[in-house]
C-alpha positions as CSV (number, residue, x, y, z in Angstrom):
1,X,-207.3,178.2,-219.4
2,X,-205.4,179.8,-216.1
3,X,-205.3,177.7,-213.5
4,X,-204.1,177.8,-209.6
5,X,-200.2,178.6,-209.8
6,X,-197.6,178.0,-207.6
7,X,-193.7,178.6,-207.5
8,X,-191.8,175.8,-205.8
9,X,-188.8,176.0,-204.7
10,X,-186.5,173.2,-202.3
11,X,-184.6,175.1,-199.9
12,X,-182.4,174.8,-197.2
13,X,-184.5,177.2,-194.9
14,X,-186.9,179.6,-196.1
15,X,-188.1,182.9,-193.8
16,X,-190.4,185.5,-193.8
17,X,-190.5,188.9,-192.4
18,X,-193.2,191.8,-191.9
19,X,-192.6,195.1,-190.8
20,X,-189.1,193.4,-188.3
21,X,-191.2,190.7,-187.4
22,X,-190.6,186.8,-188.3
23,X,-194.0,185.8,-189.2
24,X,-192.9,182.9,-191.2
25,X,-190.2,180.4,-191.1
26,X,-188.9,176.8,-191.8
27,X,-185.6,175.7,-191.1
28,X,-183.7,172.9,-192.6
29,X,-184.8,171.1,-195.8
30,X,-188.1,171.9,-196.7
31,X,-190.1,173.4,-199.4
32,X,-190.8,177.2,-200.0
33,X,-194.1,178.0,-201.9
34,X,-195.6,181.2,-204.0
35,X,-199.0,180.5,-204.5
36,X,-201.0,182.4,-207.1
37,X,-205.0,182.8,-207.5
38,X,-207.1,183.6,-210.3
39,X,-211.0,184.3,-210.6
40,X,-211.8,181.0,-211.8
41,X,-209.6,178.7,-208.9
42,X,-212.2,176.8,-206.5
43,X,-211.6,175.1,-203.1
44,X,-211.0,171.9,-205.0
45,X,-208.4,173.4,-206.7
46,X,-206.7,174.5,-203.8
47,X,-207.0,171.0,-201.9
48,X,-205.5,169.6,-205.4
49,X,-202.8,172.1,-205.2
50,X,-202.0,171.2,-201.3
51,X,-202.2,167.4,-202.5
52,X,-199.5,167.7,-205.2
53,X,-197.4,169.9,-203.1
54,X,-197.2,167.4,-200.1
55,X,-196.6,164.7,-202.5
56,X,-194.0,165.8,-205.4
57,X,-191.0,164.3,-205.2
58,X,-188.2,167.4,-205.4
59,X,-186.0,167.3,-201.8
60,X,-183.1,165.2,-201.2
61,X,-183.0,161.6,-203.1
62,X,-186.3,161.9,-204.5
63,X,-188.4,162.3,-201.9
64,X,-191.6,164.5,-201.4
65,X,-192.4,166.2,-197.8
66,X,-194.7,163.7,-197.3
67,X,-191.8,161.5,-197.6
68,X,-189.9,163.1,-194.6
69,X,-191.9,165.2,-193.0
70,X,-190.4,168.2,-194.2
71,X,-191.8,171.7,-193.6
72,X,-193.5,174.2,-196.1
73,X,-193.4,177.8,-196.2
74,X,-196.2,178.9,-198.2
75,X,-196.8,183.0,-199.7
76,X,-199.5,184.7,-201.6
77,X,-198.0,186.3,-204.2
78,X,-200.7,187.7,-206.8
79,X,-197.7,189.0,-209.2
80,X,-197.8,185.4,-210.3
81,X,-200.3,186.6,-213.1
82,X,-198.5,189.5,-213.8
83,X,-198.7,189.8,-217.7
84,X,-195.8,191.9,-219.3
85,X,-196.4,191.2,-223.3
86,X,-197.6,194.6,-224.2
87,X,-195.9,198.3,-222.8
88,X,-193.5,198.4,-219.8
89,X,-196.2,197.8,-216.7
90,X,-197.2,194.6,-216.4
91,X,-201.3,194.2,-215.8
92,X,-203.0,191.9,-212.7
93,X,-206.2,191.5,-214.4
94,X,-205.7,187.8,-214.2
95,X,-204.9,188.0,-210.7
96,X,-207.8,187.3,-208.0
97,X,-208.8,190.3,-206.0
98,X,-207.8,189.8,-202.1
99,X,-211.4,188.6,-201.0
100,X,-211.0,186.1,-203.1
101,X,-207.6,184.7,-203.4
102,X,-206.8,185.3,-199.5
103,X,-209.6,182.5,-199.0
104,X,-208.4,179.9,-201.0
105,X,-204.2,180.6,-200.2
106,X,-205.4,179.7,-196.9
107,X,-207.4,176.8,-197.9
108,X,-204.1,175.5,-199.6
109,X,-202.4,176.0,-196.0
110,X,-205.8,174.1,-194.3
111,X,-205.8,171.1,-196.4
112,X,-201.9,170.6,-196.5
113,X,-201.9,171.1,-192.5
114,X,-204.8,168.4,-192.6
115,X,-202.5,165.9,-194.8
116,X,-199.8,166.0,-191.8
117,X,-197.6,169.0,-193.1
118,X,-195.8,171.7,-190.7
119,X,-196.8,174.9,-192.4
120,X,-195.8,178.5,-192.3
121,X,-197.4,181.3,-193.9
122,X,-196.4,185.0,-195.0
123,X,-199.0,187.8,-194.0
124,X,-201.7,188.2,-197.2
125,X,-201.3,191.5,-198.5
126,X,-198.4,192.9,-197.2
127,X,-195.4,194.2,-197.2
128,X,-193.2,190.9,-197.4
129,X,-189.5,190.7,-197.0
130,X,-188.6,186.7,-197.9
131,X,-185.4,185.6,-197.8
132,X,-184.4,181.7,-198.4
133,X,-181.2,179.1,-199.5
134,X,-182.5,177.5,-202.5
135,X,-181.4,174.3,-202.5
136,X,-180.2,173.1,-205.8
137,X,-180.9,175.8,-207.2
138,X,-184.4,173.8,-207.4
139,X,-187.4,175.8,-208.8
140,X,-190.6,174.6,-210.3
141,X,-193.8,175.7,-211.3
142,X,-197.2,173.6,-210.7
143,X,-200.1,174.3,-212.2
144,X,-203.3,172.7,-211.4
């Protein structure tokens, strides 16, 4: 089964950047966030996604975001579902298409902003310069 996938990461400030322009960016302790979609993730899945994110404890001393009201920076990023186990070109075919990942990415941001989070987004579907301090270096991957 695939399911909603997301790339954690705490940071110490997380930014990002389209065509020379900050469209995104968190500073100070904070959480950022690759979010992946396939063709079977729902709205539910996305609100359960937004609950575990607000709530896993990963920052400073144990705490979650909820915890200390620490920002997210959350990015589509389809090549999440990139699959490179045959040839030298990974294949999408288990990423959603942009009409209908775009959707529920920003249901993740809706329901997270709804628990009480500060959220900042990329741009869906483009070009996406991200730089960040990973903190740690902490990375984790949550599936739901």
């Amino acid at each position: 089964m695939v399911r909603m996938r997301a790339v954690v990461q705490r940071v110490d400030g997380a930014a990002v950047v389209v065509g020379g322009e900050t469209v995104g960016e968190i500073i100070g302790q904070g959480l950022c966030v690759l979010v992946g979609v396939t063709h079977e993730d729902t709205p539910e899945k996305a609100a359960q996604l937004a609950r575990k994110l607000w709530s896993v404890r990963i920052l400073e001393d144990e705490k979650s975001c909820s915890d200390v009201g620490a920002p997210l920076l959350v990015i589509s990023q389809f090549t999440l579902y990139g699959d490179a186990r045959k040839g030298r070109r990974p294949t999408w075919n288990a990423a959603a298409p942009g009409g209908v990942a775009e959707p529920l990415v920003d249901e993740v941001v809706t329901q997270l902003r709804a628990l009480g989070a500060q959220v900042e987004t990329g741009r869906f579907g483009a070009d996406m310069k991200v730089t960040l301090t990973n903190n740690g270096p902490f990375t984790i991957l949550i599936e739901v």
